[in-house]
Every structure is written in C-alpha cells, then in structure tokens.
C-alpha angles and dihedrals in degrees: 000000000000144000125241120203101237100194138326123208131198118227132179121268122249092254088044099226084095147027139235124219126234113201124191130192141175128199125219085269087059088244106148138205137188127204127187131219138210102216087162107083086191093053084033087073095039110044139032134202110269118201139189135178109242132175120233119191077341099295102120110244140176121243116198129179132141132269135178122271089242092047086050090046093050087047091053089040086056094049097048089052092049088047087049098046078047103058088036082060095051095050087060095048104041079048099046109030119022087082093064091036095051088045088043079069106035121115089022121130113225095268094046094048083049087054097051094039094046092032088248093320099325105120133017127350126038120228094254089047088048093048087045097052096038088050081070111038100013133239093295101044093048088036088056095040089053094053088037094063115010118136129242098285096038087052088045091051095044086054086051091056087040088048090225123138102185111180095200096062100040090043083052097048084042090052088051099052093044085052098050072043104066094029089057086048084051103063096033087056101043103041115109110218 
C-alpha cells in the first residue's frame, strides 16, 4: 500500500514575501491526507502549524491552518488554567461529595443501585452494560469510577440525584469551559489560511 501524492498548492506566507505548500495524498484504499509546509524562513520561526479533529457531514476530519508562536503560547496558557480550574473541581467534589454518593448506594442490591444511578434506565448505561462492567470491578468500584471521572453532564446529573447545588464546583467547571472557550475563539481568530 502507498501513498500518491494527489495535488500541492502553493499559498502566500503569512508575512506575504513567501508561500507555504499544501500537499495532498491518497493511498490505494482512497484515505487521504493533507501536510502543510513552511517555505517562508522568516514566518518558519514565527508560526507553527495548529490542528484540531472536526466532523464533516459527520466523517471525522483534521483542520489545520498557522498560527503565531505567541497565539499558540496564550492558547496553551489558557488550557493549562482551565485544567487547573478542572482538577481543582474534582478535589472538592471527590472531598465533598464521594462519601454521600458511595452510602447513597450502600445496602443496595446490583439492579437497585442501576435504577438510582440511570434514574430507573434513563441515562447511561443500560442495565446489561452496568451488570458487564460490575461483574469485573464490582458496584463500589464502578460506582466510584463513574463519580471520579464523569464529565460535566454526568456530574450534573449525579448532584441532581444527590440533591446538592454547590456554587464553588460548578463556578470552577464554568470557569473551565469558558476558559477552553476562549482558548478554542483565539486560534480560530488569529490563524492565518
């Protein structure tokens, strides 16, 4: 199996006394894939190729495009603070919170704790996926796993059964997503095509 290079374009450099090269190929399985070149020495030192996964017409997919060392250093500063402002999050609420979740469970038997973690079948997982996974690792572990890394909506979801609204955590997990926000508008402002 190999790879043929399909076409390659030519497009001016950021700084415009250059170009960059697209280059794009397709193996004998009609995969493609697409690369992108710095021709410009001057824009090579300054900028770096930024990528992200995206769906189109639901086929996953890689966009590519440049952006400037400092616009790719702000979007890593603003990561690293939601991350931050995430893990800070999950301390609280393993803290605060694992204890009543673990005795919200206890004394159950494996289809009445389904029933209180799905709210009786409505959300993730179904009854046969719940009794496969706790066949392994047992109710507690996978009870304990779920609240250790669930995402926002399935944390949402787990203070609704606990009937808790704490401001500090979901301030923390707001401020997080505003941050992968705004670092996500940054790049897509600032890339050059």
């Amino acid at each position: 199996m190999s790879w043929e290079e399909m076409s390659t374009a030519k497009h001016p450099c950021p700084c415009g006394k250059s170009t960059y090269t697209i280059t794009d190929r397709m193996d004998d399985w009609n995969r493609t894939d697409s690369s992108m070149h710095m021709d410009c020495e001057a824009c090579r030192s300054n900028y770096v190729i930024f990528s992200e996964n995206s769906y189109r017409s639901s086929l996953p997919s890689i966009v590519q495009f440049w952006i400037s060392e400092r616009t790719q250093a702000e979007y890593v500063r603003l990561l690293n603070e939601a991350k931050t402002s995430r893990q800070k999050a999950k301390e609280i609420k393993s803290n605060r919170y694992l204890s009543k979740w673990k005795n919200l469970f206890e004394g159950k038997n494996k289809k009445q704790a389904w029933v209180t973690l799905t709210n009786n079948g409505a959300r993730y997982p179904a009854l046969g996926t719940f009794y496969q996974h706790t066949k392994t690792e047992g109710v507690e572990a996978y009870l304990v796993r779920h609240f250790e890394n669930a995402d926002d909506r399935t944390f949402a979801e787990i203070m609704t059964t606990l009937e808790i609204d704490d401001v500090e955590v979901f301030g923390l997990i707001e401020l997080a997503k505003q941050l992968e926000c705004d670092a996500h508008d940054l790049v897509w402002r600032e890339r050059v095509p």
